[in-house]
C-alpha positions in Angstrom: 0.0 0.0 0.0 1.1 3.5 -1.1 1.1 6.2 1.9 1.0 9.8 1.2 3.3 12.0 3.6 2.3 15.4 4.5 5.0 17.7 5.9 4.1 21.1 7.4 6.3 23.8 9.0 5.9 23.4 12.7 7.5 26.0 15.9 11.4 26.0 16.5 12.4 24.7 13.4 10.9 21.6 13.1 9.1 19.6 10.4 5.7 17.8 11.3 5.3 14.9 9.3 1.9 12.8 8.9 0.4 10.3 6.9 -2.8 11.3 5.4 -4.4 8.0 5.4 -3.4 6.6 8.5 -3.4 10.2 10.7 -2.3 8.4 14.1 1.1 8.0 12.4 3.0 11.3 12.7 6.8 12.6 13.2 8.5 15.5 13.4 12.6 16.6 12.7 14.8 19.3 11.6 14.6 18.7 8.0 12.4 17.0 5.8 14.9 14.2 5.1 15.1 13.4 9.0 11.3 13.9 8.8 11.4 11.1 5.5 13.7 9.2 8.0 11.4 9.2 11.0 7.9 8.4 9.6 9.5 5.2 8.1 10.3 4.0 11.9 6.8 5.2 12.9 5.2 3.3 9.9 6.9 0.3 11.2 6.0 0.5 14.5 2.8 1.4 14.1 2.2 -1.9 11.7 4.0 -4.3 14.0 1.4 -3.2 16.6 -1.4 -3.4 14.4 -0.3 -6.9 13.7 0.7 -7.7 17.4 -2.9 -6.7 18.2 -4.6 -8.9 15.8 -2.9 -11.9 17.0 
């Protein structure tokens, strides 16, 4: 499945990063490459737990 990742300008410098479809699954960093970086771990996380709960 295809995710589309929105990136906004946040306070302090920051990026806030969030996946439109699933909105729960959100990150923030310095640049949008560490932002790119982060939501990838999120995304992972998030699915393990999804799949952790099904079980």
């Amino acid at each position: 499945m295809k995710y589309t990742l929105v990136i906004r300008k946040g306070a302090n410098g920051f990026f806030i990063g969030q996946l439109k479809e699933l909105p729960e699954v959100f990150t923030q960093g310095l640049s949008i490459a560490e932002v790119k970086t982060n939501i990838a771990d999120v995304l992972e996380m998030y699915l393990e737990d999804m799949s952790a709960a099904r079980d």
